[in-house]
N, C-alpha and C positions, 0 to 999 in steps of 0.2 A: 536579432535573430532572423534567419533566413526565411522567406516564405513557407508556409506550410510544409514546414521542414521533416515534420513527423511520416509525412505520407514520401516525402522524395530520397529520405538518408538513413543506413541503418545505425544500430543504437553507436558502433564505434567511430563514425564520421559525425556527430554532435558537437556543439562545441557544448562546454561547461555546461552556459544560459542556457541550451536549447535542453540540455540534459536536466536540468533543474526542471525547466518550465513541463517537461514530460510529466512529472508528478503530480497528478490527478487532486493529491491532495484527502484521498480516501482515509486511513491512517491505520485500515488493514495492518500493515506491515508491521505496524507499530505493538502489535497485540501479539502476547505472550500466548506460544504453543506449547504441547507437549510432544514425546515422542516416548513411545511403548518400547520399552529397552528389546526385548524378546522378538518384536517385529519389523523396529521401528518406523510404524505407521505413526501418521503427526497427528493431532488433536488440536484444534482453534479453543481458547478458551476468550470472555469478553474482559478480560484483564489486561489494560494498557499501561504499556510499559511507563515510570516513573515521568518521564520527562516530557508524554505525549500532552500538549493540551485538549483536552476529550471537547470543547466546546469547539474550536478550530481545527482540528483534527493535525495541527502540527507540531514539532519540536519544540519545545523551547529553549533549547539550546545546542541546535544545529549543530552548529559548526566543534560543538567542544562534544559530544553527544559520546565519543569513543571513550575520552577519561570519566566519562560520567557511570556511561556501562559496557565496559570492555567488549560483549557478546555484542553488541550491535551490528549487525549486518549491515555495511555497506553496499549499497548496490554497484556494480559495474557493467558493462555489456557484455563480457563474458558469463557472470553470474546469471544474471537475469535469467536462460534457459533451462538452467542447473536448480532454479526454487520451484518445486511445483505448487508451497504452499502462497505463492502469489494469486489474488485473485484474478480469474479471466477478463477481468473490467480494468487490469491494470496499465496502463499506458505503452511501460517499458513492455510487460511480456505480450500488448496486442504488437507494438513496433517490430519488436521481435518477430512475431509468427507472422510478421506481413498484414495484419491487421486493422480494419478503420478504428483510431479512437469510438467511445461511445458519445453520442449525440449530447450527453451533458459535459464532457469534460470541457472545463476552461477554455483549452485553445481549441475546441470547435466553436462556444457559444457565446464566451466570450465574460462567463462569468462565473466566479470559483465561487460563488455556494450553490452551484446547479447539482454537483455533485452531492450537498445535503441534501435540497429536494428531492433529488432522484432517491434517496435513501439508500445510496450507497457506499455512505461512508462510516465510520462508528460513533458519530454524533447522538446521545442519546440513549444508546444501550451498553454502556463500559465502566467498568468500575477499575481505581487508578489499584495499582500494585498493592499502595501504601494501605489499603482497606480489603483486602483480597483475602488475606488469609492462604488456607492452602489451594492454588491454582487447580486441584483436582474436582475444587468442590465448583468450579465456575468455565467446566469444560461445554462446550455449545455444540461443537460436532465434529468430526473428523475435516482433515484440512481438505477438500473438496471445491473445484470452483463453482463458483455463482453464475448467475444466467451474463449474457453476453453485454447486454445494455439496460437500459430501462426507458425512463420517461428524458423526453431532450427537455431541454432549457425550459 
């Protein structure tokens, strides 16, 4: 990976590595919304989608994740500006807006659970699909961004 490639390239001059390594690792992303048919205003609910491991906050099955669950949002660099239900702590959409990563993410500190410490990620508070019941009953708040950073490394 190139040097501090996040601050020097936008999201569509990445390679692959650098595009992967962007991912904070938060698992945000990974957590079942709603959308209000009438408005369609989105709603966060703490319901992580089947495959997310809630202790790691990653896939467990990356790479096959699309045959697993069809809706899977892929991200791409044109996408990224297009979600506003991404957190403002998220890599891609800080790269995007021109943005410094937060002072916990990985490739500023150097270390992928600074982002649990900082409590920014859904370690702790998500309950998996398969225990969820109706998603309405485990709505947490309108899709809204979060504060900018938090505590570094």
């Amino acid at each position: 990976m190139r040097a501090r490639f996040w601050e020097r390239f936008g999201l569509d001059e990445l390679s692959r590595e650098e595009w992967e390594a962007l991912c904070d690792g938060c698992g945000k992303c990974c957590l079942h919304k709603l959308e209000e048919e009438e408005t369609g205003r989105l709603w966060r609910t703490n319901v992580a989608c089947r495959l997310l491991d809630r202790e790691t906050c990653r896939c467990t099955d990356y790479a096959n994740r699309k045959a697993h669950v069809p809706d899977c949002v892929q991200l791409r660099p044109g996408l990224v500006t297009e979600l506003d239900w991404l957190p403002s702590t998220c890599g891609y959409r800080r790269v995007a807006a021109g943005q410094p990563l937060p002072p916990w993410h990985h490739l500023v500190c150097g270390d992928r659970e600074a982002v649990h410490r900082a409590g920014a990620s859904v370690r702790g508070w998500t309950i998996s699909e398969a225990d969820a019941g109706d998603l309405e009953d485990h709505i947490i708040g309108p899709s809204a961004s979060e504060p900018d950073s938090g505590p570094s490394c």
